[in-house]
C-alpha positions as CSV (number, residue, x, y, z in Angstrom):
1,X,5.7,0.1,-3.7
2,X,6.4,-2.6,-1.5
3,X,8.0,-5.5,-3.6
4,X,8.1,-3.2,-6.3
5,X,11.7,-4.7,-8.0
6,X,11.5,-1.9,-10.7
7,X,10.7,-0.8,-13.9
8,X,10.6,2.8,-15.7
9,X,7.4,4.5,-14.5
10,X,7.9,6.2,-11.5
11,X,8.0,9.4,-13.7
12,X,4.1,8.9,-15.2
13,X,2.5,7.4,-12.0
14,X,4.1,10.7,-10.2
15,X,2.7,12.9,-12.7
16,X,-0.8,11.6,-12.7
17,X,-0.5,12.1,-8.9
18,X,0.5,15.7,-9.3
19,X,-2.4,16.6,-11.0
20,X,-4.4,19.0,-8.8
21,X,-7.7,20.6,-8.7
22,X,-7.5,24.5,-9.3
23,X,-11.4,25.0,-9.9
24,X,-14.6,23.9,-9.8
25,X,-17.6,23.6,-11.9
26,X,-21.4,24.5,-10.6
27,X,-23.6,23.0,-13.1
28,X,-27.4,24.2,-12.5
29,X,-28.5,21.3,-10.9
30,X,-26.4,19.1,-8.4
31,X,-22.8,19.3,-6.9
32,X,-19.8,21.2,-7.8
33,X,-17.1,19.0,-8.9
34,X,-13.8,19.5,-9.8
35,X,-11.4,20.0,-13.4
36,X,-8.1,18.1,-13.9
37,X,-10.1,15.2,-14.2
38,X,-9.2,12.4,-12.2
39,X,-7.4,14.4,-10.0
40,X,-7.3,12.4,-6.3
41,X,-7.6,15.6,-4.2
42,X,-7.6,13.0,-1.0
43,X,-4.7,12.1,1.3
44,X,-1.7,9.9,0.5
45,X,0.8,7.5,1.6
46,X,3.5,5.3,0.2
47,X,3.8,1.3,1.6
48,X,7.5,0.2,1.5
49,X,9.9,-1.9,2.5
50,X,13.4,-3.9,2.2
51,X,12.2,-5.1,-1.2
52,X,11.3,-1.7,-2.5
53,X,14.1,-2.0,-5.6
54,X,15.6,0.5,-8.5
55,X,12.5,2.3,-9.8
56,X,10.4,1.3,-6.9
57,X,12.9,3.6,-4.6
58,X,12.8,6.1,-7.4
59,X,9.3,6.7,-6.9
60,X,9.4,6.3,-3.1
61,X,11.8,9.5,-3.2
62,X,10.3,11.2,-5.7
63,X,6.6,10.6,-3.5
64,X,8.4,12.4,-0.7
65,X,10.3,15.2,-2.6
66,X,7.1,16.3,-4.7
67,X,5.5,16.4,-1.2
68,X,2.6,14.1,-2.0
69,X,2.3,12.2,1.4
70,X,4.1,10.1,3.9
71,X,6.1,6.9,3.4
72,X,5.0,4.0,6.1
73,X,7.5,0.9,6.3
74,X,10.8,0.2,6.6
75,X,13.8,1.7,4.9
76,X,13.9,1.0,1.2
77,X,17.0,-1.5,-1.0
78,X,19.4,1.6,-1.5
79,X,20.3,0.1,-5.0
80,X,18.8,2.6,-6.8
81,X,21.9,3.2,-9.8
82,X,20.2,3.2,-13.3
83,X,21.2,1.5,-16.1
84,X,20.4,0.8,-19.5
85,X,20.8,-2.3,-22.8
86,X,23.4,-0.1,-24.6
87,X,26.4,-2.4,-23.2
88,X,25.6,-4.9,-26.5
89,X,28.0,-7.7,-26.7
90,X,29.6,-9.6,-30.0
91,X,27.3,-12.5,-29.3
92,X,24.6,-9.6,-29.0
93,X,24.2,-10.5,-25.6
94,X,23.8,-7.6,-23.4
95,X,26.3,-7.0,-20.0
96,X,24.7,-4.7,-18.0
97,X,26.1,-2.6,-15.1
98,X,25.5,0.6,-13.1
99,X,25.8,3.6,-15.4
100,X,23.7,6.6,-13.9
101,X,23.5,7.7,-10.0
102,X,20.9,10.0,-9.0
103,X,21.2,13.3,-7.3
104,X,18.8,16.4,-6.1
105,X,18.7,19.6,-6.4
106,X,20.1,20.3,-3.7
107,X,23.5,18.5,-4.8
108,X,23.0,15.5,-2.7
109,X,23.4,12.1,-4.2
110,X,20.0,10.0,-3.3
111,X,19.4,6.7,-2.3
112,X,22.2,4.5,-3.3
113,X,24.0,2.9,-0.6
114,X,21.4,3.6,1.8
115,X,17.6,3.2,0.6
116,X,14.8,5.7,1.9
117,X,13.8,6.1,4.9
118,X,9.9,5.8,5.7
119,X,8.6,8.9,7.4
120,X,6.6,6.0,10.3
121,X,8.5,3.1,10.4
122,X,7.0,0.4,11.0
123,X,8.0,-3.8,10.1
124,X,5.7,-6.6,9.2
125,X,7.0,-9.3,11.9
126,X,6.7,-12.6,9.7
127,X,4.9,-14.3,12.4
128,X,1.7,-11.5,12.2
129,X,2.4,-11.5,8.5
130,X,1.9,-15.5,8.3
131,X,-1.4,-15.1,10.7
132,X,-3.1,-12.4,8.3
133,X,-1.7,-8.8,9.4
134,X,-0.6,-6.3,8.2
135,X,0.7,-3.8,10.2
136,X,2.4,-1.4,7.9
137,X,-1.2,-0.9,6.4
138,X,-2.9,-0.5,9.3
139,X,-0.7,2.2,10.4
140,X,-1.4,4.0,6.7
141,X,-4.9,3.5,7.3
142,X,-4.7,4.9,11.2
143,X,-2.5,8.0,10.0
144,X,-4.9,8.8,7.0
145,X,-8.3,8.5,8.9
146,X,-5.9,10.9,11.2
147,X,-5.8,13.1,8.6
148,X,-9.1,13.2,6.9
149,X,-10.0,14.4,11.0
150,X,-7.5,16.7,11.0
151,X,-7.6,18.0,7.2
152,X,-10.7,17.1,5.6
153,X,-10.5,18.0,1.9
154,X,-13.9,18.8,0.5
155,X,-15.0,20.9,-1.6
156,X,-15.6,24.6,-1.3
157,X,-18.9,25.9,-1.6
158,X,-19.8,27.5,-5.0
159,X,-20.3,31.1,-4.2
160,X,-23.6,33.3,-4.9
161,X,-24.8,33.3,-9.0
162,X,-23.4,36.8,-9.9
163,X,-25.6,39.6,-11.3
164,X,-25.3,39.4,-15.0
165,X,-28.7,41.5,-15.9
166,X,-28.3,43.9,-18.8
167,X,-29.7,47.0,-18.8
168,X,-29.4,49.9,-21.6
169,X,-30.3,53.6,-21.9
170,X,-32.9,53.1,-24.4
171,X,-34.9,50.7,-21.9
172,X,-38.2,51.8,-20.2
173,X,-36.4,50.8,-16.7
174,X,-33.7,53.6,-17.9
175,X,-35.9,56.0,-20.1
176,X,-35.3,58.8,-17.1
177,X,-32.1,58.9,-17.3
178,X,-31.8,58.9,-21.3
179,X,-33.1,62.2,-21.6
């Protein structure tokens, strides 16, 4: 999300990141794999920073609230008011403004005012920057190779084939116990 100035999205990138694996297929041959196709059942984290704008910060939040990983950065705009093209002039020109603030569930207005805070913070110095680092991505890439150690996330063996022989009382294995 870093430089992300906006858009409308947030709401179908988070949703495609929601999707979870609940089971697993065995086919005969090979390895399990998983349903909810394309499911990322790895670890995550968010980039930010300063530049992180309107939909941008929606997502950050919403990437935090949702509980799919860690933001690494620094704090976020704190713009984040919606708005929308329904202010049509006589000219038809459009005069757009703040219209919608955002709030949680838990009452709380979010974001404006004051952006979102990264869960490691951690600033690209413009001298490093200008010299080829990146030290907000390193730090993602330390705290998720961290985590793989920590968590790894593969997955579960398939358990033993069940016993699905049929048997019936008229059946010479049986005929004892027909009589």
């Amino acid at each position: 999300m870093r430089h992300n100035g906006g858009g409308n999205i947030d709401s179908w990138i988070l949703g495609k990141l929601l999707r979870k694996a609940w089971f697993y297929w065995q086919p005969r041959v090979g390895k399990p794999y998983w349903n909810m196709q394309y499911a990322f059942r790895g670890h995550m984290v968010l980039l930010c920073d300063e530049r992180t704008g309107s939909d941008g910060e929606a997502f950050a939040e919403g990437f935090r609230r949702l509980g799919l990983g860690k933001l690494v950065g620094t704090r976020i705009w704190g713009g984040e008011i919606w708005l929308t093209s329904s202010n049509v002039l006589s000219d038809r020109g459009i005069a757009t403004a703040a219209e919608f603030g955002v709030y949680g569930a838990d009452g709380k207005w979010l974001i404006e005012g004051h952006g979102v805070d990264p869960d490691i913070v951690v600033d690209n110095l413009p001298s490093a920057t200008f010299n080829g680092k990146d030290a907000q991505l390193e730090a993602a890439v330390s705290y998720l190779k961290g985590m793989i150690k920590e968590q790894p996330n593969g997955v579960p063996p398939a358990p033993a084939y069940p016993d699905k022989s049929f048997t019936h009382a008229g059946s010479a294995r049986n005929a004892g116990d027909a009589r």
